[in-house]
C-alpha positions in Angstrom: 0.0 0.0 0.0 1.3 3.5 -1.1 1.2 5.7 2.0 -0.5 9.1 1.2 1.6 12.3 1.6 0.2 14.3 4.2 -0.8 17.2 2.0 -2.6 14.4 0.8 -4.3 12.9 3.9 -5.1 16.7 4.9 -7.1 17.0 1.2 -9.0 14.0 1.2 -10.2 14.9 4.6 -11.2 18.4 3.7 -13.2 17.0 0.3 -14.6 14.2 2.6 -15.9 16.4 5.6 -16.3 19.4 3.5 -18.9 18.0 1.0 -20.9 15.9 3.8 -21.2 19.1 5.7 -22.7 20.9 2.5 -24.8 18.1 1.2 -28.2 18.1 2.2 -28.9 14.7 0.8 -25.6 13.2 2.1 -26.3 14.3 5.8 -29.7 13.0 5.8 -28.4 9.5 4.9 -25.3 10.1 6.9 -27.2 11.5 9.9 -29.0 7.8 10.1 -26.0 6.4 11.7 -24.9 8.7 13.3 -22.8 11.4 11.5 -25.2 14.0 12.0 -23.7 18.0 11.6 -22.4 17.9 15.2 -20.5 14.9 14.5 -19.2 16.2 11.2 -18.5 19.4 12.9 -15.9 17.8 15.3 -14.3 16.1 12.2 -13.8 19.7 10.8 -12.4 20.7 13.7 -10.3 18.4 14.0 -9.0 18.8 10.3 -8.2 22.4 11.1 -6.3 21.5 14.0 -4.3 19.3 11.7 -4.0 22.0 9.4 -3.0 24.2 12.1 0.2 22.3 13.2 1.3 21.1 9.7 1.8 25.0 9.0 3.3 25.6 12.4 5.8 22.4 12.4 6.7 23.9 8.8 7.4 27.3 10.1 9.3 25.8 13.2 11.7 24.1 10.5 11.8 27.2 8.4 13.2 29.0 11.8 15.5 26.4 12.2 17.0 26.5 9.1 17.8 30.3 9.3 18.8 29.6 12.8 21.5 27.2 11.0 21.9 29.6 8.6 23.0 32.5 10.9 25.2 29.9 12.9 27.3 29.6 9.7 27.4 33.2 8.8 28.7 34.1 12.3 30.9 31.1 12.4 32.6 31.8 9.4 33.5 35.7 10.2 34.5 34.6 13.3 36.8 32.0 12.0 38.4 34.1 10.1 39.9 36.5 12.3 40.6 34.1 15.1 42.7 31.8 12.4 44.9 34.8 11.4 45.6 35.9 15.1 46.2 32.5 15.7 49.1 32.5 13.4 50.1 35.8 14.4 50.3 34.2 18.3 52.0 31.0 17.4 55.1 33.4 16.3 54.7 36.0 19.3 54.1 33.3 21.8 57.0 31.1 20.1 58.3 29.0 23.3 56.1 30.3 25.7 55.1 26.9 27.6 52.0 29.1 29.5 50.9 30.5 25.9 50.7 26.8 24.1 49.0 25.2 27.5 46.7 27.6 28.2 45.5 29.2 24.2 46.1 25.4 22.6 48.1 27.1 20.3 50.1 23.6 18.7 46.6 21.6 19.5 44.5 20.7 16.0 41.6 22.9 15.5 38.4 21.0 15.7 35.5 20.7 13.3 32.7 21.2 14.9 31.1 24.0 16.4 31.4 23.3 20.2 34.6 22.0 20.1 35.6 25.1 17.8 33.6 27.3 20.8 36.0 25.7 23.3 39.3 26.3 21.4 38.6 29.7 20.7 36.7 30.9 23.7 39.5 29.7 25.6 42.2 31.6 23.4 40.6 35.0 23.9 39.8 35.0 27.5 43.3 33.6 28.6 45.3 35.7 26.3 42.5 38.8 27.6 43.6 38.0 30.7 47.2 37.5 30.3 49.0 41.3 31.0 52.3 39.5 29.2 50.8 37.6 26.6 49.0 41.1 25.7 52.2 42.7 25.6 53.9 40.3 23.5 51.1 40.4 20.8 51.0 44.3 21.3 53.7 44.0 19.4 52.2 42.5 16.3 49.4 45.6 16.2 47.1 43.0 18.5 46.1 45.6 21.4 43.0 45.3 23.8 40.5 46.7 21.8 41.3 44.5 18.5 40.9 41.5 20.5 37.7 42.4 22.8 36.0 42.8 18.9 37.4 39.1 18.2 36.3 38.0 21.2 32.8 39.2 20.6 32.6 37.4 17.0 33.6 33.8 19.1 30.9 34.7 21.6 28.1 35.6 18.3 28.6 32.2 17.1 28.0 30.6 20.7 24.6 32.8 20.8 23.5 31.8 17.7 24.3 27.8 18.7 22.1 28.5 21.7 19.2 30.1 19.2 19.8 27.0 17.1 19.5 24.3 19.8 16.7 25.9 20.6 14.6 26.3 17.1 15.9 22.8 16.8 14.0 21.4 19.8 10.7 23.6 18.8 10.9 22.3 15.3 11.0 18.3 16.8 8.1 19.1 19.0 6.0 20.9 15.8 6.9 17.3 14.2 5.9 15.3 17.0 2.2 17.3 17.7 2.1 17.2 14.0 2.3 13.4 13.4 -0.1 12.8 16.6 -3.0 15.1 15.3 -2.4 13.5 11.6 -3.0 10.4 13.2 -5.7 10.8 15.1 -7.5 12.6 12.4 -6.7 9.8 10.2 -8.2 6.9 12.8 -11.6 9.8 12.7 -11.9 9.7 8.8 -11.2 5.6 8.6 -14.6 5.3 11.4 -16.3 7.9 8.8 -15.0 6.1 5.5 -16.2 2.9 6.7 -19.8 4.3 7.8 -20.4 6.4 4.6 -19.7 3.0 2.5 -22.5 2.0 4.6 -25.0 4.9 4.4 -24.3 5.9 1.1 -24.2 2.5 -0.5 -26.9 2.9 -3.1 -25.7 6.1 -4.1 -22.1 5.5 -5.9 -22.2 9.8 -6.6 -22.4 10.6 -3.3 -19.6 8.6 -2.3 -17.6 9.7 -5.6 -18.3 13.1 -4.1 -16.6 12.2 -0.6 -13.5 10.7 -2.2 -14.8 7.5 -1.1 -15.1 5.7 -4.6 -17.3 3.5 -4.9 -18.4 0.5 -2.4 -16.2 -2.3 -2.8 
């Protein structure tokens, strides 16, 4: 069996509920077992609550992916300058056991973006912190204020990784409210399917005009 996308689980529900609510002829036969308006009125709802969190679960992923986006952008400016004043602090540093230990100047950068966040945060504040190692890159054209600007791109990229984690967690939870209400609105239209094969059995139209087809 072919499973339905959900755009199309979401139509055949609106066609199905849609046309039995507008139907005078269908509801009467309908109503008989007990799909009167109230009861189609509850699938509806329940179709636009659907509806409601397959928009929202989209625009939760849509956030997320800028939220990835910006991670990137800021990770990549920040990169930048802290790999050139890491080259320029491997030679002013040179032999300076307290520079290599506490900056992991000879260490190999790493890839990702929390281990990048630890390499470079740690750089900046111990060299910020550092009167000599200051002086030393001082003379390199490296003074307080050049760094401190540094320092704030590392800590951009950590505050859009928080933003992301975040917009990532939102957009699982859209997903997972998502797939429950799809679920339970598909369990509601199987009950109706069945019953309308019933009801509407000597009228093939009717159940043409419900997506139903005809009765097997």
């Amino acid at each position: 069996m072919i499973r339905q996308t959900i755009d199309q689980r979401l139509l055949a529900a609106q066609t199905a509920i849609g046309n039995a609510r507008s139907d005078a002829g269908i509801l009467a036969a309908l109503s008989i077992y007990g799909y009167d308006e109230a009861k189609l009125d509850a699938g509806q709802a329940l179709y636009d609550e659907a509806q409601a969190l397959v928009n929202k679960q989209k625009l939760e992923y849509g956030e997320q992916y800028e939220a990835t986006e910006m991670v990137q952008a800021a990770w990549d400016e920040a990169n930048t300058a802290y790999m050139r004043t890491l080259k320029i602090a491997r030679v002013a540093l040179k032999g300076g056991t307290k520079a290599r230990a506490a900056m992991m100047l000879d260490k190999q950068r790493k890839r990702s973006v929390s281990g990048w966040l630890e390499q470079a945060t740690a750089f900046y504040v111990n060299l910020l912190s550092s009167p000599d190692l200051m002086a030393a890159m001082a003379v390199f054209g490296y003074d307080q204020a050049k760094l401190e600007t540094e320092q704030a791109l590392v800590q951009a990229v950590a505050d859009a990784s928080m933003v992301q984690k975040k917009e990532t967690g939102e957009a699982q939870e859209a997903t997972k409210l998502r797939d429950a209400k799809l679920d339970e609105l598909d369990e509601w239209m199987s009950d109706f399917k069945a019953v309308a094969q019933v009801a509407l059995e000597e009228n093939g139209q009717w159940l043409e005009k419900l997506g139903f087809g005809a009765v097997p």
